[in-house]
N, C-alpha and C positions, 0 to 999 in steps of 0.2 A: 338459659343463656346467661351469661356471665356479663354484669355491667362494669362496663371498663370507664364508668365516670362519677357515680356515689358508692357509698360505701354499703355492705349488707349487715342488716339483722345481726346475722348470724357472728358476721367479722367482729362487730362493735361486742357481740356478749362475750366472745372469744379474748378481745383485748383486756375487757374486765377480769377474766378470771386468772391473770396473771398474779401472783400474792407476793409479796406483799407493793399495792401502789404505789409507785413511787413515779421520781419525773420518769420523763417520756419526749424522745424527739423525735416528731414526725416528720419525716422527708418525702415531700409530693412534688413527683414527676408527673409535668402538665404535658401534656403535645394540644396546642390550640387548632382549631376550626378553620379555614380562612377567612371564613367569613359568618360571622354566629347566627344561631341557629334561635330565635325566638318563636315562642306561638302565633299564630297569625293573629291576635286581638292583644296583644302586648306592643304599648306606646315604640320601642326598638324595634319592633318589625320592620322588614324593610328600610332600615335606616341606614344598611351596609356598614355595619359595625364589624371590625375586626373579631376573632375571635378573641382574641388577646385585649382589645380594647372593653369586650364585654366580661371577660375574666376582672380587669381591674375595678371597674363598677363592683363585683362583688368581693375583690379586694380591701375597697376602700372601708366596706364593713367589716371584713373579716377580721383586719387589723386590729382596729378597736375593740371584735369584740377578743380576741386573742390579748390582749391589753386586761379587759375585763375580767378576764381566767386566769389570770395572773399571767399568762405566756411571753414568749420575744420568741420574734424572728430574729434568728440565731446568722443565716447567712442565705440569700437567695443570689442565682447569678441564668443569666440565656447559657442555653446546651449552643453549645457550637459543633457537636458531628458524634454521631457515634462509632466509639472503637473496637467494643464486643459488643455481638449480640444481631439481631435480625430487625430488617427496617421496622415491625411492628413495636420494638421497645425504642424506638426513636422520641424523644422529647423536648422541647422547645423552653423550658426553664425546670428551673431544679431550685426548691424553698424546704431550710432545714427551721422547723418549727419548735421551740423548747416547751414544753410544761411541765407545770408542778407536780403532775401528778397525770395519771389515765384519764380520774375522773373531773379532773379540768376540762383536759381537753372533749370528752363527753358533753360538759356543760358550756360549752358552747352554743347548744340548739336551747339555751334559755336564755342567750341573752338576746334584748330584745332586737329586731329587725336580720338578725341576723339569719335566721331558716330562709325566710322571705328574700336576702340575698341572694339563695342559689339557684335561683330562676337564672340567674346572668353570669353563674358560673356554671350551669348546665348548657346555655347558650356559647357558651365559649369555648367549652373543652371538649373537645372528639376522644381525648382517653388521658385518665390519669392514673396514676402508681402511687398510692398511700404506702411507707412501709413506717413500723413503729420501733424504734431502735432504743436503748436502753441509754437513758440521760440521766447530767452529772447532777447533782444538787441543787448545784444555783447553774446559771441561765449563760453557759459557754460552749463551746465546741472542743472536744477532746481528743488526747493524741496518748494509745498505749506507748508511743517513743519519747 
């Protein structure tokens, strides 16, 4: 079965073997929970925490540690409707993420608190879309026009 909310094994060794490393801008399509989803012996349990409100909790680390990797968030905005495509790719924000390289944003799961974040990013998101799309040098959004 296919998880529609961390990434696999198999995806990450996959993005690696792209040659030569270079930046990388990852755009993760969220559709949130309504109401998050924690273990039942986890302090949020029961606290009726949005889905979206538990996504920011492990925002607030994610940032920093994408800071740490050297990364920038390049441009996030809320999806207001979709116009192609079938209600299951429906998503509730849309975050274009810049790094320096693949194995930046790999390095990620070393910076510290950060893994430990995705408790509350697992509790938030009912389904996400990683896609890795090929980024400029330094840390912009780009237009072939």
């Amino acid at each position: 079965m296919v998880d529609h909310v961390s990434p696999e094994d198999a995806r990450l060794q996959e993005l690696m073997s792209v040659e030569p490393d270079g930046p990388v801008v990852m755009l993760n399509l969220n559709r949130y929970r309504e109401v998050a989803e924690y273990p039942a012996d986890h302090p949020d349990a029961g606290a009726g925490l949005t889905g979206r409100e538990a996504y920011m909790k492990y925002g607030i680390v994610a940032y920093g540690a994408i800071a740490a990797v050297g990364g920038k968030i390049l441009w996030a905005a809320e999806a207001t409707g979709l116009v192609i495509g079938c209600d299951h790719d429906e998503c509730d924000e849309v975050v274009a993420v810049w790094y320096p390289s693949r194995a930046a944003f790999l390095g990620l799961a070393d910076v510290p608190g950060y893994p430990e974040s995705h408790l509350h990013r697992d509790a938030g998101v009912a389904q996400a879309t990683l896609i890795a799309t090929a980024g400029a040098a330094e840390p912009v959004l780009t237009s072939p026009f």
